[in-house]
C-alpha atoms as a printed R data frame, in Angstrom:
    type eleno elety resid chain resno      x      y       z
1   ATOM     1    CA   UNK     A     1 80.256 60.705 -30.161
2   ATOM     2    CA   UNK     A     2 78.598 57.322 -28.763
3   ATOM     3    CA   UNK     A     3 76.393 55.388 -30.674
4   ATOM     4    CA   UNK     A     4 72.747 56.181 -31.425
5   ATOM     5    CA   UNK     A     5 70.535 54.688 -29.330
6   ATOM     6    CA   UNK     A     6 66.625 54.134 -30.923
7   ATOM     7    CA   UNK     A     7 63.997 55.434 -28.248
8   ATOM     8    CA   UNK     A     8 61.699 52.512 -27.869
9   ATOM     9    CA   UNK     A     9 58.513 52.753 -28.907
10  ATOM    10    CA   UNK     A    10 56.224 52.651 -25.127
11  ATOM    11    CA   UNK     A    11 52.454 53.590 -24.069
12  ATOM    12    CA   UNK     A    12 53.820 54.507 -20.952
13  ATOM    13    CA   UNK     A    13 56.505 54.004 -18.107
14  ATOM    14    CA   UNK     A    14 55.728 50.804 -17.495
15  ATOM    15    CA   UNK     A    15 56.851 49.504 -20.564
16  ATOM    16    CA   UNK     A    16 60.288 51.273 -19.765
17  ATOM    17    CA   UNK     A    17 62.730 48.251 -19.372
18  ATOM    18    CA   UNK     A    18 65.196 50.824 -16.965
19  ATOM    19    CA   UNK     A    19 62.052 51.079 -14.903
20  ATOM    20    CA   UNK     A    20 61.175 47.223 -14.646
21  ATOM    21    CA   UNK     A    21 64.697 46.827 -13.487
22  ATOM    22    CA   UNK     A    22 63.806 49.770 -11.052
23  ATOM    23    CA   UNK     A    23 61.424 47.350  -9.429
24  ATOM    24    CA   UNK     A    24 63.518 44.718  -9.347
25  ATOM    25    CA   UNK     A    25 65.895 46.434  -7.940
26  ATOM    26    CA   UNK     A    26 63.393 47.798  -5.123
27  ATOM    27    CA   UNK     A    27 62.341 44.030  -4.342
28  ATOM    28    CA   UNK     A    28 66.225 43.309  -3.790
29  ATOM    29    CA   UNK     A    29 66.697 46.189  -1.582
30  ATOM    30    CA   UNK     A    30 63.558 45.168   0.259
31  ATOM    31    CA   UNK     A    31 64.736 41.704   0.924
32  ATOM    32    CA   UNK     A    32 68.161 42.374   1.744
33  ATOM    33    CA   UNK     A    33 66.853 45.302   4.252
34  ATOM    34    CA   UNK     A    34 65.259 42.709   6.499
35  ATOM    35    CA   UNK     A    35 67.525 41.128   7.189
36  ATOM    36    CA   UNK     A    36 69.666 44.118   9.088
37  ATOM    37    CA   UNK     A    37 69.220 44.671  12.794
38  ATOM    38    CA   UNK     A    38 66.537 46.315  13.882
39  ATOM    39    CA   UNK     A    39 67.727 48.820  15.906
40  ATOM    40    CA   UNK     A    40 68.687 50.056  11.813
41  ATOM    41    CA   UNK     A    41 64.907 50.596  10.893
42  ATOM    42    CA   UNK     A    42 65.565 54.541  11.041
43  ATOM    43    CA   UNK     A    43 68.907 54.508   9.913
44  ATOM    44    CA   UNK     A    44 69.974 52.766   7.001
45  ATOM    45    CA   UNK     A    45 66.867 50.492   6.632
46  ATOM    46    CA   UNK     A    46 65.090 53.573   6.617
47  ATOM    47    CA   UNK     A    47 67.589 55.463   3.816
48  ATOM    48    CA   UNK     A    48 68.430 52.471   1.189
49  ATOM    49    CA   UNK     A    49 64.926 51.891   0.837
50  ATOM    50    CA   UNK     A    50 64.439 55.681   0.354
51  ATOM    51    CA   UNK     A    51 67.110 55.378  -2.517
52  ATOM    52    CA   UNK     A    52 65.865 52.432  -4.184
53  ATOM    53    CA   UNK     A    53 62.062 53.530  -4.638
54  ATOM    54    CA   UNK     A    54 62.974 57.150  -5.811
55  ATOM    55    CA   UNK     A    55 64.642 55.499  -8.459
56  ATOM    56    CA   UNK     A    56 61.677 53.871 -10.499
57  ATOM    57    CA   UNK     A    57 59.787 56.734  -9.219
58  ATOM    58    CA   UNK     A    58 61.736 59.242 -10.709
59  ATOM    59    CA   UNK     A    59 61.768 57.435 -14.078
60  ATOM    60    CA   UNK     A    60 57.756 57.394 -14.162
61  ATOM    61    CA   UNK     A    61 57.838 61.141 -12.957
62  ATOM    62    CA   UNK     A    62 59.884 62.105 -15.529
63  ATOM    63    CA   UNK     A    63 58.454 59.887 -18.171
64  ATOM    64    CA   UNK     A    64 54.852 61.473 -17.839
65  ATOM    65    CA   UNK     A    65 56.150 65.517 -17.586
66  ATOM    66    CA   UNK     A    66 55.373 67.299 -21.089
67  ATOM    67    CA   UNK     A    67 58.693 67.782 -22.086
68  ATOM    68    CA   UNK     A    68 62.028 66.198 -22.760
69  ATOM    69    CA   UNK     A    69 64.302 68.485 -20.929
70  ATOM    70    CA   UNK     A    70 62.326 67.843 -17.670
71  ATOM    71    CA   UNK     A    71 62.433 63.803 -18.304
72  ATOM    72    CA   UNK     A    72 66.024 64.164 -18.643
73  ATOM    73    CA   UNK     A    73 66.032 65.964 -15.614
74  ATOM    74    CA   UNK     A    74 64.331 63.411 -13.849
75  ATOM    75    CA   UNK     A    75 66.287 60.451 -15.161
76  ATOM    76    CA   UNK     A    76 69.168 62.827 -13.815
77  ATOM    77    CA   UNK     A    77 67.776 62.614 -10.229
78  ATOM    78    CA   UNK     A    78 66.980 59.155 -10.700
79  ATOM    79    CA   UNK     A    79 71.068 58.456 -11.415
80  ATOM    80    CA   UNK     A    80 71.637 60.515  -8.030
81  ATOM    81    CA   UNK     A    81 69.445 58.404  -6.000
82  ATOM    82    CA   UNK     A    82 70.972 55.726  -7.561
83  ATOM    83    CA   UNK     A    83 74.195 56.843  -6.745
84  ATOM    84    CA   UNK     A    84 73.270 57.403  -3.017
85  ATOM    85    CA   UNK     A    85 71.674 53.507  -3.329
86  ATOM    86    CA   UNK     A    86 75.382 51.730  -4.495
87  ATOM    87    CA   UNK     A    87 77.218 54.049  -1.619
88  ATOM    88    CA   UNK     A    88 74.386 52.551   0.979
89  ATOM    89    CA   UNK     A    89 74.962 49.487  -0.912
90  ATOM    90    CA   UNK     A    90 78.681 49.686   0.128
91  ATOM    91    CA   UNK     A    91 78.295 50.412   3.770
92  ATOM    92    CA   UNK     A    92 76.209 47.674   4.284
93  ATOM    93    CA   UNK     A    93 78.390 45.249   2.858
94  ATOM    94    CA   UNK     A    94 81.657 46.979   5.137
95  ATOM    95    CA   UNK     A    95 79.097 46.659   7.946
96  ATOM    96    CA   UNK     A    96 77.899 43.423   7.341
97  ATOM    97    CA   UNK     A    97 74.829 43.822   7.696
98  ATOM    98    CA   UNK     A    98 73.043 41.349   5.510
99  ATOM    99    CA   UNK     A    99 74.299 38.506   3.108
100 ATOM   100    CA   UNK     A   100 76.960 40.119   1.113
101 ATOM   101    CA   UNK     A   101 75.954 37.872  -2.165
102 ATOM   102    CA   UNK     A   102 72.516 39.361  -2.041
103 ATOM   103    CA   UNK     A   103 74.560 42.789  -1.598
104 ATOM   104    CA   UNK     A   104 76.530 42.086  -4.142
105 ATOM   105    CA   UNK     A   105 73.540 40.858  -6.638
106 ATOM   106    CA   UNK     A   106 71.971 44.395  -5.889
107 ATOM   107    CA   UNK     A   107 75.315 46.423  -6.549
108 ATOM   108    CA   UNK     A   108 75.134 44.512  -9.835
109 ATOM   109    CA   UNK     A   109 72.038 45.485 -10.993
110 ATOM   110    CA   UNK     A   110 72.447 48.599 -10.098
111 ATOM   111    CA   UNK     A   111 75.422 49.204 -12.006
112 ATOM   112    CA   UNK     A   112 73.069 47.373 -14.999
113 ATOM   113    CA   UNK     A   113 70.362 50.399 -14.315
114 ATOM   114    CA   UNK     A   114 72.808 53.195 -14.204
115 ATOM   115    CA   UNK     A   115 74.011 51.855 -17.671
116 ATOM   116    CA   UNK     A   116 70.526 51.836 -19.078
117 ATOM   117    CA   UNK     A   117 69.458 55.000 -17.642
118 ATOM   118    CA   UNK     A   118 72.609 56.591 -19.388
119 ATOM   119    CA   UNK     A   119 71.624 55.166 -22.452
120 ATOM   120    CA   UNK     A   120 68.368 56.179 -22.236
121 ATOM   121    CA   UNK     A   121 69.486 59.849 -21.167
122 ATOM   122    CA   UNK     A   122 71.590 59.921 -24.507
123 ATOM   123    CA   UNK     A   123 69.092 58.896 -26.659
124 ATOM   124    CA   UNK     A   124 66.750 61.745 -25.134
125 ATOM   125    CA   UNK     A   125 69.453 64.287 -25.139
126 ATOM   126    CA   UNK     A   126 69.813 63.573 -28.940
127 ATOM   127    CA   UNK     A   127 66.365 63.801 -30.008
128 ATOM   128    CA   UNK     A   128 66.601 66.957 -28.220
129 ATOM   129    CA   UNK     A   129 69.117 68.316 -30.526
């Protein structure tokens, strides 16, 4: 088994560090989607930013349901959107559609998120148990 991961101790989602870097992560997206050609603004424009708010959304959601199993749930569809985010991420970059270091910063930090949201999944799953 992995290690064991301590649950922070937190008031609420906002003290979450996976959801800060949500935000973050939202801002990126944000800047990087203005930059891509208009005629995109119900296409991808419309979809990556889609992606990248469900995913500090879904962390709050899940953080303020009553139970465990449904905040790992959540965190679960949080990864998914995620997921969806670093594909979008990729066809961007093959499209060139904005500057592929700012690309590149966001497919960073999303990896970074994914990693903490895992962690944070594990810890949850093993307080479960």
């Amino acid at each position: 088994m992995g290690e064991v991961v301590e649950l922070p101790k937190v008031k609420n989602y906002r003290d979450l560090l996976v959801w800060k870097q949500g935000i973050e992560l939202v801002k990126l997206i944000y800047k990087i989607t203005q930059q891509f050609p208009k005629e995109e603004i119900y296409g991808l424009t419309s979809q990556i930013r889609r992606s990248a708010v469900s995913i500090p959304s879904n962390i709050a959601e899940g953080h303020a349901r009553d139970s465990l199993k449904e905040y790992i749930q959540f965190l679960s569809v949080a990864a998914g959107s995620l997921a969806e985010l670093q594909t979008q991420l990729v066809i961007a970059k093959e499209l060139a559609m904005g500057q592929v270091e700012l690309i590149e910063t966001a497919e960073k930090l999303a990896e970074s998120t994914l990693k903490m949201m895992r962690s944070l999944q594990r810890a949850l799953k093993n307080k479960l148990s």
